[in-house]
N, C-alpha and C positions, 0 to 999 in steps of 0.2 A: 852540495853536501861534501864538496873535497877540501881538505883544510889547505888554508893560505899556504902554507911550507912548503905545498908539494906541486904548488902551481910557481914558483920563483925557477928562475934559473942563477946559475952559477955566473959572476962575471965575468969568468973567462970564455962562458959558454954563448954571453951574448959579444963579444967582440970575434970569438969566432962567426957567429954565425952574419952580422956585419960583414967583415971582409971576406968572408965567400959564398955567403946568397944574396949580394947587393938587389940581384932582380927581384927580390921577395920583400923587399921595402918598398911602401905605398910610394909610388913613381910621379903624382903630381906634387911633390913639396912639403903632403897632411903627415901625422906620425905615424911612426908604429912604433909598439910598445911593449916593453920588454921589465915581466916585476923580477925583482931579486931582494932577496934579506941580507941585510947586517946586523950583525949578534942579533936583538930581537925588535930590529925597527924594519919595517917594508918601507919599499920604495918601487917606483916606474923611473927608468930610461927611455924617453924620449926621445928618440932615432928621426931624423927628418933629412930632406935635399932641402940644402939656401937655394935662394933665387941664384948664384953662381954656380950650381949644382954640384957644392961642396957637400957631405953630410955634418951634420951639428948633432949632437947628444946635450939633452938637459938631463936633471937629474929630479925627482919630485917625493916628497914622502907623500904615501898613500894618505897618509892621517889629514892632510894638508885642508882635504875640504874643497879641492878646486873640483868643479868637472867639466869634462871635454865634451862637445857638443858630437853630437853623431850623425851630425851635416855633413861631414870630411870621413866617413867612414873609417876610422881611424882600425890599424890592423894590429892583434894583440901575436907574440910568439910565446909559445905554452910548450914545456915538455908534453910529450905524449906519454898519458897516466894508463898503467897496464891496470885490465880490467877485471 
């Protein structure tokens, strides 16, 4: 029942939080995911370690239609919504 808007983060909120909670990203190579809005389209950042254990960001519109299977436990980051 929470609207889309208020579960995005800011993209400067997910590149901070990249470079200094690396240990809070799924540690076997699966994603974690981070939604943010542009003017009024969503999208997911796909955050992952390559096999060189460099990280890689893809970028995905939610509308896309793909889905991620939840064999890889994939890990979402959410603002924390005051209640």
């Amino acid at each position: 029942g929470v609207p889309l808007d208020r579960l995005c983060l800011e993209q400067d909120q997910i590149e901070k939080f990249v470079n200094n909670h690396r240990e809070h990203l799924h540690p076997q190579g699966h994603a974690t995911f981070f939604p943010f809005k542009v003017e009024e389209n969503f999208f997911v950042a796909y955050v992952f370690w390559n096999d060189a254990r460099w990280l890689e960001v893809d970028v995905f519109r939610l509308s896309d239609g793909y889905v991620w299977g939840a064999v890889y436990r994939p890990r979402f980051v959410l603002p924390q919504l005051a209640l």
